[in-house]
C-alpha positions as CSV (number, residue, x, y, z in Angstrom):
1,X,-19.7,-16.2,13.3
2,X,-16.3,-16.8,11.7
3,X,-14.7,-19.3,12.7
4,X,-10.6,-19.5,13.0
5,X,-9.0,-20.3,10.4
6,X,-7.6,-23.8,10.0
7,X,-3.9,-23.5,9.8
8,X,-3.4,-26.2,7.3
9,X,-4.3,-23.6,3.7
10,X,-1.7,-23.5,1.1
11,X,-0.9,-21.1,-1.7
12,X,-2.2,-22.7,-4.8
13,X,-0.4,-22.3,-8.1
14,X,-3.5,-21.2,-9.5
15,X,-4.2,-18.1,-7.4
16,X,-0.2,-17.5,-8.4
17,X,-0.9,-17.3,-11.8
18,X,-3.8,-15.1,-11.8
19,X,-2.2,-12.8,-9.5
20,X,0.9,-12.4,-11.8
21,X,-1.3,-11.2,-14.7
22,X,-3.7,-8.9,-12.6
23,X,-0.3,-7.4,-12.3
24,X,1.1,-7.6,-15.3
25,X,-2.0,-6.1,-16.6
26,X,-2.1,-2.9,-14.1
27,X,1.6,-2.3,-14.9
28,X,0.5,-2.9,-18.6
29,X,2.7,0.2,-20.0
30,X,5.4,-0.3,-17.5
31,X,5.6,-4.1,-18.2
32,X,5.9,-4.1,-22.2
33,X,8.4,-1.3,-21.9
34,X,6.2,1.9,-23.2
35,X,8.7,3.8,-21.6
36,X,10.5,3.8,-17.9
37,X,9.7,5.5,-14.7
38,X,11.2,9.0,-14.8
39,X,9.1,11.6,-12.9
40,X,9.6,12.5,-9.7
41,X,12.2,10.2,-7.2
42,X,11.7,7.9,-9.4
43,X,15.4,8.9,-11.4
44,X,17.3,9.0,-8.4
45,X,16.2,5.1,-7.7
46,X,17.4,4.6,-11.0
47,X,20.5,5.6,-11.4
48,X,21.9,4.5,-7.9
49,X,20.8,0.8,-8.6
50,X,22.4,1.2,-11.7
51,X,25.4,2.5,-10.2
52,X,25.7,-0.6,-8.0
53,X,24.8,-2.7,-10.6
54,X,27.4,-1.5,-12.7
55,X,29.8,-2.1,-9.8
56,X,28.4,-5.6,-9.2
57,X,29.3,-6.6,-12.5
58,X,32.5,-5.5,-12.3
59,X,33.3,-7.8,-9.4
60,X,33.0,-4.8,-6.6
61,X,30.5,-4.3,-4.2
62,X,29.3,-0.4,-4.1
63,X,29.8,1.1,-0.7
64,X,31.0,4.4,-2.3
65,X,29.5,6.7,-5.0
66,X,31.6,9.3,-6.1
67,X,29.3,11.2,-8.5
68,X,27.0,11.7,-5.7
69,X,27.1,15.3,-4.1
70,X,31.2,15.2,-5.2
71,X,31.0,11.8,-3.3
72,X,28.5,10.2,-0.8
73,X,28.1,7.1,0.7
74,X,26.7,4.3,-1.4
75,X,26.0,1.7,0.8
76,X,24.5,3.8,3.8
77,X,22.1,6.0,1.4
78,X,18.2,4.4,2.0
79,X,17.3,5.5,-2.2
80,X,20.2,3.9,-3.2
81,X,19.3,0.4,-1.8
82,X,22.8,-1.0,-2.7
83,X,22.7,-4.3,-0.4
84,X,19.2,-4.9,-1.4
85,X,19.6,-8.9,-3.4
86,X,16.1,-9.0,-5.2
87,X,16.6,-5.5,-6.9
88,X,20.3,-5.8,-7.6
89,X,19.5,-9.1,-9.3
90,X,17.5,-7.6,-11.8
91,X,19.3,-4.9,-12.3
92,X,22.7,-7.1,-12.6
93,X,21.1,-9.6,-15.1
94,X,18.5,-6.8,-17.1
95,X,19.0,-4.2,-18.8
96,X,18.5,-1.6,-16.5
97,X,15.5,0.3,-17.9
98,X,13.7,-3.6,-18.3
99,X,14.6,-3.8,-14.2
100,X,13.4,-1.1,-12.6
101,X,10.0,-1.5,-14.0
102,X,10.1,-5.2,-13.4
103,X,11.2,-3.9,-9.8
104,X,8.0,-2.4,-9.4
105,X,6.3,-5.2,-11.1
106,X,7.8,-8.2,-8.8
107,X,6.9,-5.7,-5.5
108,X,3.4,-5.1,-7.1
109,X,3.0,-9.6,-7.1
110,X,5.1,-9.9,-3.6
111,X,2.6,-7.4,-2.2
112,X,-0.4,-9.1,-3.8
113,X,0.9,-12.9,-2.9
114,X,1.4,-11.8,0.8
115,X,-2.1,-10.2,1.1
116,X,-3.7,-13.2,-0.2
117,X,-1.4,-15.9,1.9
118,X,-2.7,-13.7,5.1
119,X,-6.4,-13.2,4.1
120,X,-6.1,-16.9,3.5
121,X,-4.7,-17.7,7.0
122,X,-7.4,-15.7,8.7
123,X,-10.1,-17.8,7.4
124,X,-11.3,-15.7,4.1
125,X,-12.2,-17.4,1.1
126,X,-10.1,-18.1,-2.0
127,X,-12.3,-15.4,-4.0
128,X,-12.3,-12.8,-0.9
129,X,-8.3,-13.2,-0.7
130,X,-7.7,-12.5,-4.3
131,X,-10.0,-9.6,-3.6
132,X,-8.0,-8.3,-0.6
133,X,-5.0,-9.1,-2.3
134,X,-5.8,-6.4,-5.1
135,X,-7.2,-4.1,-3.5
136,X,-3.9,-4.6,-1.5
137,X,-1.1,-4.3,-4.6
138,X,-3.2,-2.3,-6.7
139,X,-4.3,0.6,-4.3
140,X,-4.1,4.8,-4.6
141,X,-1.3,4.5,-2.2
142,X,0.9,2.2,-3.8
143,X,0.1,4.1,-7.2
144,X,0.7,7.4,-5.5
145,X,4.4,6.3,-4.5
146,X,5.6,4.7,-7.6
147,X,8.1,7.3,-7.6
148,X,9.4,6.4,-4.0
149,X,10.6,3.1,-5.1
150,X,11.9,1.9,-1.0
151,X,8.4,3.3,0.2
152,X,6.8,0.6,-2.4
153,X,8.8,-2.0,-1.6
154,X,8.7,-2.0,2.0
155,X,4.8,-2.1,2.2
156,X,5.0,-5.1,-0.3
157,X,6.7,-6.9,2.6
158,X,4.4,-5.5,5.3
159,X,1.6,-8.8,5.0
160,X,4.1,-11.3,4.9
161,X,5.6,-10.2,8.5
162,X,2.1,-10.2,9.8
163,X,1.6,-13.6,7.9
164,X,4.6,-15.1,10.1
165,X,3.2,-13.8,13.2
166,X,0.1,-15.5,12.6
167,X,1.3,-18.5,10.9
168,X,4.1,-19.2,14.5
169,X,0.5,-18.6,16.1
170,X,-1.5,-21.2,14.6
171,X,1.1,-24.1,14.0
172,X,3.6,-22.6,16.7
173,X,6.5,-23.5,14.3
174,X,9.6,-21.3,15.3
175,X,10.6,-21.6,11.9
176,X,8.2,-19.0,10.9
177,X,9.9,-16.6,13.2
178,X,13.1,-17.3,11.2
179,X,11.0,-16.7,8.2
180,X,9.7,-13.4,10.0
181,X,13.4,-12.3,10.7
182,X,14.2,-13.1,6.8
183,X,11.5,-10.7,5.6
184,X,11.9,-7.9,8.4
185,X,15.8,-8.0,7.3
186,X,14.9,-7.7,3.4
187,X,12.3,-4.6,4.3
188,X,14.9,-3.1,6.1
189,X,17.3,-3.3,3.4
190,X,15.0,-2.3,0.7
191,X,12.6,-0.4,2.8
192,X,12.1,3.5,3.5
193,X,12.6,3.6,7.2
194,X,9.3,5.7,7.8
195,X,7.2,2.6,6.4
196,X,9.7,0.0,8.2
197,X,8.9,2.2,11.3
198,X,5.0,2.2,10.7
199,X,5.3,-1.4,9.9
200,X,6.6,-2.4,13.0
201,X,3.7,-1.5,15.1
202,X,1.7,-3.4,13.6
203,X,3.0,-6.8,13.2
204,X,4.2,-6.1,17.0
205,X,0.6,-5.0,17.9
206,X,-0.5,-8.5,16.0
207,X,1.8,-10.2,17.8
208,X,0.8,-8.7,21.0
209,X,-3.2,-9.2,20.8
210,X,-1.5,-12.8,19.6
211,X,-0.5,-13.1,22.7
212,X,-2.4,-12.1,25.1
213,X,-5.3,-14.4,23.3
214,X,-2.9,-17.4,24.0
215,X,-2.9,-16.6,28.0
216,X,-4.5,-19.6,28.7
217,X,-1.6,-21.5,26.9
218,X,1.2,-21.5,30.1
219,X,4.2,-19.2,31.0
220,X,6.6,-21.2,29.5
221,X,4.8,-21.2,26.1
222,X,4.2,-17.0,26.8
223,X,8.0,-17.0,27.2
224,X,9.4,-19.2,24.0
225,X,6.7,-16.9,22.1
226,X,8.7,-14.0,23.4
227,X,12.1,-15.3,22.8
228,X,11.1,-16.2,19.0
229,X,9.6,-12.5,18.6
230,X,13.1,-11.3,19.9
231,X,14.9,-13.7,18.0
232,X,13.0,-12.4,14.9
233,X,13.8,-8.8,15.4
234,X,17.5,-9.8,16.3
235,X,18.1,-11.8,12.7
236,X,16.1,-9.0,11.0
237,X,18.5,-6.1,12.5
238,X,21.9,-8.3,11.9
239,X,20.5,-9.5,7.9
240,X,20.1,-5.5,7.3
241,X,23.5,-4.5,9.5
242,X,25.1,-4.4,6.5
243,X,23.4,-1.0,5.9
244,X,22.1,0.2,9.3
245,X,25.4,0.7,9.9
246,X,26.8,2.8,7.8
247,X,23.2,4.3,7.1
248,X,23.7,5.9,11.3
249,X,27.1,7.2,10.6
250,X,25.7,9.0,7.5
251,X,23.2,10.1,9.7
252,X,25.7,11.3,12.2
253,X,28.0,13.6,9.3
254,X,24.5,15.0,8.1
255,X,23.6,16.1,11.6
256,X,20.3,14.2,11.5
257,X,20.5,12.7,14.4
258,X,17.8,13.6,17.5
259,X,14.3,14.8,17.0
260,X,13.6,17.8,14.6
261,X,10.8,20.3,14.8
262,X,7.1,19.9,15.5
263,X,6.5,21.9,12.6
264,X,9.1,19.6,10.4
265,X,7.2,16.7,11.6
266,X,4.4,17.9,10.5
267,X,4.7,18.7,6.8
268,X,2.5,16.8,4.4
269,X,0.4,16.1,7.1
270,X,-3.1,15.0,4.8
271,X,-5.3,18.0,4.0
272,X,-8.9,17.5,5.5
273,X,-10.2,18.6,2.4
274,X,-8.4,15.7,0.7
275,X,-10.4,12.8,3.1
276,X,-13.1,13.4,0.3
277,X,-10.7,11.5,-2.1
278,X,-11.1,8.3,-0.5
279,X,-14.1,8.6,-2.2
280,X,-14.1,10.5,-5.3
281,X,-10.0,11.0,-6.2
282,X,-9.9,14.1,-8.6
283,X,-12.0,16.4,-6.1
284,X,-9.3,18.5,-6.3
285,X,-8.0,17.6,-9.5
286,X,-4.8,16.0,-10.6
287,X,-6.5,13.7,-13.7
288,X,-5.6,14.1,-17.3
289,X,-8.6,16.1,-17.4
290,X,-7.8,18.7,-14.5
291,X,-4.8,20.4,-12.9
292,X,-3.9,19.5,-9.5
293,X,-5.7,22.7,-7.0
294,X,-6.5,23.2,-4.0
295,X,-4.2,22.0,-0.1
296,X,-1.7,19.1,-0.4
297,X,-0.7,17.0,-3.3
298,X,-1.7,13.5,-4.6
299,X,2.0,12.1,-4.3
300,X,1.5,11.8,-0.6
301,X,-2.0,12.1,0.3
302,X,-3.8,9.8,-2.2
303,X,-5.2,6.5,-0.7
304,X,-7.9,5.5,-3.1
305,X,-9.2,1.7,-2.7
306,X,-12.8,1.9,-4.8
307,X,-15.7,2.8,-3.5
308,X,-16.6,-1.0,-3.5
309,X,-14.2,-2.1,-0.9
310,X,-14.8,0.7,1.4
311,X,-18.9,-0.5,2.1
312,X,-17.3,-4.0,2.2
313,X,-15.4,-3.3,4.5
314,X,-18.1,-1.6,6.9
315,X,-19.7,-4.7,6.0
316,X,-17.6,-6.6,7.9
317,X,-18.2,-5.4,11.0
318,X,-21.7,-7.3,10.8
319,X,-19.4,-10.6,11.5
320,X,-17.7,-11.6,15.3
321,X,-13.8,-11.8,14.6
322,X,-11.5,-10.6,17.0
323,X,-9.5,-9.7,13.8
324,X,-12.3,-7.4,11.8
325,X,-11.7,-5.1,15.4
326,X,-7.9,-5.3,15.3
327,X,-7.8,-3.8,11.5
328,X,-10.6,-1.7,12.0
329,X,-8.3,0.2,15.2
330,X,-5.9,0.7,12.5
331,X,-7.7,1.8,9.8
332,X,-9.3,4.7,11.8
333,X,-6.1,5.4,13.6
334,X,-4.2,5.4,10.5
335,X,-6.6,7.9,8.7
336,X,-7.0,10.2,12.0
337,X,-2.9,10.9,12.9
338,X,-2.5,11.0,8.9
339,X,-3.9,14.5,9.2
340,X,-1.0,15.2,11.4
341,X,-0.9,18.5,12.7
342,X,-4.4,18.9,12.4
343,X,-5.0,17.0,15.2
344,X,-3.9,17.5,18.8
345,X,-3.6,13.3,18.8
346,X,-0.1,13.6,16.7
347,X,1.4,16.0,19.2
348,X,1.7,12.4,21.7
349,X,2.9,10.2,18.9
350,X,5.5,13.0,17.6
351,X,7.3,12.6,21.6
352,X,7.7,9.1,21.3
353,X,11.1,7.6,20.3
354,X,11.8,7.5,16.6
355,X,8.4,8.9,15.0
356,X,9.3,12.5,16.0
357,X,12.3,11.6,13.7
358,X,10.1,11.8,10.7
359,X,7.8,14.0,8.4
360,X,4.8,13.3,6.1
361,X,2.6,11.7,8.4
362,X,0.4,11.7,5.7
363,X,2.2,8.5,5.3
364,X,-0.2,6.9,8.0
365,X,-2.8,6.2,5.5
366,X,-0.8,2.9,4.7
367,X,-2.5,1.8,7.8
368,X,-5.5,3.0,6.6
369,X,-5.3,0.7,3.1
370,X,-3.5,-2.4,4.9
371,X,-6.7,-2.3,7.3
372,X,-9.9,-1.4,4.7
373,X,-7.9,-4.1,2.0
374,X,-8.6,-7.0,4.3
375,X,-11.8,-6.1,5.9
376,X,-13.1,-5.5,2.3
377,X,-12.4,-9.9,2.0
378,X,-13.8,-10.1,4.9
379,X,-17.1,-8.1,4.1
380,X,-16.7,-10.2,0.9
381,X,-17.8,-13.2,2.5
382,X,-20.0,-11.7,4.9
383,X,-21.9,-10.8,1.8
384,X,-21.4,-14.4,0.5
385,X,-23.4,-15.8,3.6
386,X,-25.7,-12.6,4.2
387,X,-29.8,-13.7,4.8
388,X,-31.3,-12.3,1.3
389,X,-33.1,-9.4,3.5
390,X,-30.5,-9.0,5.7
391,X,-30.8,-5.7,7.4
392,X,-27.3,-4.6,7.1
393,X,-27.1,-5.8,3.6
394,X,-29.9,-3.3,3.1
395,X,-28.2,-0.3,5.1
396,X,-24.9,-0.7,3.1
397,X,-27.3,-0.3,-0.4
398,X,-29.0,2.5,0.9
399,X,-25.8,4.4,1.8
400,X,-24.4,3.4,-1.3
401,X,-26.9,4.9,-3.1
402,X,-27.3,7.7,-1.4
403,X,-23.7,8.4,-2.7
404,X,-24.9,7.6,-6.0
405,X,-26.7,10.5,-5.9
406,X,-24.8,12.7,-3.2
407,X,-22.0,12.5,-5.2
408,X,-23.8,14.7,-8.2
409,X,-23.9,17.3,-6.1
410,X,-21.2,17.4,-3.5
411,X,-18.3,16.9,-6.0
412,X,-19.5,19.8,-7.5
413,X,-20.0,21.8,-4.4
414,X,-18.2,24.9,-5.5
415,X,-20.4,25.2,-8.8
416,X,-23.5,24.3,-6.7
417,X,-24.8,27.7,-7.1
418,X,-24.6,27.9,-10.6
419,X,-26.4,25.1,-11.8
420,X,-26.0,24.9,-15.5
421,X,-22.2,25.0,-15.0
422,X,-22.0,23.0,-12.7
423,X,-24.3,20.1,-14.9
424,X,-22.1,21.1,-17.8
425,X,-18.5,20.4,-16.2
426,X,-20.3,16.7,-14.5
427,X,-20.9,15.8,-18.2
428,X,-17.5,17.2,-19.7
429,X,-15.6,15.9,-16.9
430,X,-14.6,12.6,-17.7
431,X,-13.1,12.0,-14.0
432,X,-16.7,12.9,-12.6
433,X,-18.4,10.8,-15.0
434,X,-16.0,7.9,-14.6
435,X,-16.4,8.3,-10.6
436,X,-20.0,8.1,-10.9
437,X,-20.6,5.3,-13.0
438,X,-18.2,3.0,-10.8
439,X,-20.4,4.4,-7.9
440,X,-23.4,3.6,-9.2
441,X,-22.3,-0.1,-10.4
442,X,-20.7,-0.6,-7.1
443,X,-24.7,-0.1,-5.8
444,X,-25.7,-2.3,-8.5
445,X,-23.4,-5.2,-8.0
446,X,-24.2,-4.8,-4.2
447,X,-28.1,-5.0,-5.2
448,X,-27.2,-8.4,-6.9
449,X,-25.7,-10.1,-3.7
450,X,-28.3,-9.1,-1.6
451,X,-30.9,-10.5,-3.7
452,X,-28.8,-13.4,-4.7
453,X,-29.2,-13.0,-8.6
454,X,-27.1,-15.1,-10.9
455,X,-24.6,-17.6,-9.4
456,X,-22.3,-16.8,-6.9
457,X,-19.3,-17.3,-9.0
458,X,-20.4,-14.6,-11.4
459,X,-21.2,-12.5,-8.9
460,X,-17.6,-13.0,-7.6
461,X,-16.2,-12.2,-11.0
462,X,-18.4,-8.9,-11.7
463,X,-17.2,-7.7,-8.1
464,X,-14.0,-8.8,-8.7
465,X,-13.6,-6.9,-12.3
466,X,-15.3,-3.7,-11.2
467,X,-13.2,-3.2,-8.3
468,X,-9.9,-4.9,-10.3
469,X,-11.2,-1.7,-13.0
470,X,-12.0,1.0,-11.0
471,X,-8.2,1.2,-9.8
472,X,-6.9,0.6,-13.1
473,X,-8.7,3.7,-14.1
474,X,-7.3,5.8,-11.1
475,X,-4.1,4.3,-12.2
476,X,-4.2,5.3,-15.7
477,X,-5.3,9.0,-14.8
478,X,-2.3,9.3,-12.2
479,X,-0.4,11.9,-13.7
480,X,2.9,11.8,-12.0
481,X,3.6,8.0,-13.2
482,X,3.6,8.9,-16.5
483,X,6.4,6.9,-18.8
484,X,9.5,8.6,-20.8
485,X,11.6,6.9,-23.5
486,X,14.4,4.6,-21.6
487,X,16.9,7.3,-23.2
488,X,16.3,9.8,-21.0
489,X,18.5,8.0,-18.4
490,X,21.5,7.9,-21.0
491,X,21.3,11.0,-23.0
492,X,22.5,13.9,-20.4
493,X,21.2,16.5,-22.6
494,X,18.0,15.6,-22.4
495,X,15.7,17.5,-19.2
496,X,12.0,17.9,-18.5
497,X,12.0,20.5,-21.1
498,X,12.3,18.3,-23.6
499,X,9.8,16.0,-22.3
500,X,6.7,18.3,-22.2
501,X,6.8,19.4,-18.4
């Protein structure tokens, strides 16, 4: 049984450091300026924080664009994030192409750092946290929304709310509610509201189950607990009032305000057909090797985490922690009302206040990655203290296997008839073959915990690098991140003609 975690762990300089490079190495193009993010959102986030940048360094604040849809607000406009410090910083002291991908970049190591300081504060090993923290930062879904620079950044700051929640729990320190109300402010600010939204329930659902676990504690503590949670939300909402205000007049001249349609709701709702690509990414395309096809697009329906983390984190469930359960509610909730309108269970959730405000629920499947990134740590250390014939061990294998050699033949389902081909294309597919091989080493490294071979700190590192490397791959075959020359952004007469599209 796993124990709780002692509430004394700090975040070692070390771990810091080796984070910082994971990153700097998955954003390796981005990082030593190959070109800048253009595809996509991404040019709109660009050229308002340049805009306000601009302004910044011109000794006015921006609360006004006038070459915006003949003029629009600045400051009330969630893409432009024009009162959000840590991005205006860089863009105020960079060059602006150098700080947007070095936006991406810090958000990538925020998200990272907050995933491990949480995995750490639940009880998980060092190794285990730096594995939950990648699989965290360096996930499909973060890689899918590059180009939606708030929706990145407001999921970097998702673990460190939960981290104040559970840090208030275990030291019950109202300073970490402050903290909380620091960091819920800056995702505000900085944050699409959708993942804000989504967000919210659940570091209030932490803080709930938090709760209710520390009955036995008294009313009066109960109470103070509430009044810091309230006190939280409070300094969060006034820190970010700087743009929720103007943000719900702009709302108000749109004529946004109120619920829309079910149908509206529902758009991008995620394609059953594309649940397969939690497992094998490119089943319906979209590598360097294959045209998109088929329902849905990757932009907002790709959650790939490895094949790896995923039998962790069923793993996990062969441990007693209160914790394992909590994520493991939200990862299957999170993948069942991502498919939106598909099934009857979104039709509740669209009538309550706020979410029938918004569209893509496809968006859910952040719950899905928050929840299989940590169980996957936790799995990890399962693993770590596992029997050597431990029964489960031996279940995970098998299945593991089994998609070894499923996936030969279901990814090439369509083709399944005509043999030959289909052999040919599984060979010539580079995607497939790729897919495959991380499959099959996933079942190989798994063999090699079960039966203990080689030390345990090589073990760590193989599993480690095979998962760090099987996302770096989906990464690199992500078509819609591709980079342009930073001129694009300051040469009008360039379009997507010239650049190849």
């Amino acid at each position: 049984m796993l124990s709780d975690p002692k509430p004394t762990r700090v975040f070692d300089a070390r771990v810091f450091f080796v984070l910082a490079l994971l990153t700097f190495l998955f954003f390796l193009p981005a990082a030593t300026m190959q070109g800048v993010y253009f595809f996509g959102d991404a040019q709109d986030y660009f050229s308002r924080l340049a805009y306000s940048a601009e302004r910044l360094r011109g000794g006015q604040f921006a609360t006004w664009n006038p070459y915006l849809s003949m003029g629009n607000s600045q400051i009330g406009d969630p893409a432009a994030m024009a009162a959000y410090a840590p991005a205006l910083l860089l863009f105020v002291i960079l060059p602006a192409p150098l700080a947007f991908n070095f936006t991406y970049l810090l958000h990538a190591l925020l998200a990272a750092a907050g995933a491990f300081m949480l995995a750490s504060s639940w009880g998980q090993s060092r190794g285990a946290s730096i594995l939950a923290a990648c699989v965290f930062a360096f996930n499909g879904f973060f890689v899918a929304h590059v180009q939606h620079l708030n929706i990145f950044v407001a999921l970097a700051w998702l673990p460190w709310l939960v981290y104040c929640i559970e840090r208030f729990f275990q030291t019950r320190r109202v300073l970490y509610f402050a903290y909380g109300g620091l960091v819920l402010g800056l995702q505000i600010l900085g944050g699409h509201t959708q993942i804000v939204l989504y967000s919210a329930v659940v570091w209030g659902m932490y803080a709930c189950v938090c709760l209710i676990r520390a009955r036995a504690d008294g009313t009066r503590e109960i109470l103070k607990t509430l009044a810091g949670l309230g006190l939280m939300v409070v300094c969060g909402l006034g820190l970010a009032a700087l743009y929720l205000v103007p943000f719900l007049e702009l709302l108000n001249t749109l004529g946004r305000v109120g619920t829309p349609s079910y149908e509206f709701a529902t758009i991008l709702s995620l394609e059953p057909a594309r649940v397969i690509t939690l497992l094998y990414p490119y089943f319906l395309g979209g590598n360097f090797g294959a045209p998109e096809r088929g329902p849905g697009f990757m932009v907002e329906m790709s959650a790939y985490l490895g094949s790896l983390p995923l039998a962790l984190a069923a793993f996990s469930f062969t441990q007693r922690n209160w914790r394992i359960w909590f994520l493991g509610a939200f990862v299957v909730l999170g993948l069942v009302l991502a498919l939106g309108g598909f099934t009857p269970l979104y039709a509740l959730v669209y009538r309550l206040p706020l979410f029938g405000t918004v569209r893509a629920p496809a968006r859910f499947l952040m719950w899905f990655i928050f929840g299989i990134a940590f169980l996957a740590g936790f799995g990890l250390d399962a693993l770590r203290v596992a029997p050597k014939n431990s029964r489960a061990g031996w279940i995970i294998g098998i299945v593991l296997s089994a998609l070894s050699i499923a996936s030969f033949l279901l990814i090439g389902l369509p083709n399944v008839l005509a043999l030959p081909k289909t052999i040919e294309r599984a060979f010539t597919n580079s995607a497939f073959l790729v897919a495959c091989v991380f499959i099959a080493s996933s079942t190989s490294v798994w063999w090699l915990w079960t039966r203990k071979v080689f030390s345990e700190r090589a073990r760590l590192l193989m599993t480690g690098a095979l998962i760090f490397f099987d996302l770096i791959v989906y990464s690199a075959n992500f078509t819609y991140n591709q980079l342009v020359p930073a001129g694009v952004y300051f040469e009008p007469t360039r379009n997507d003609t010239d650049l190849g599209r």
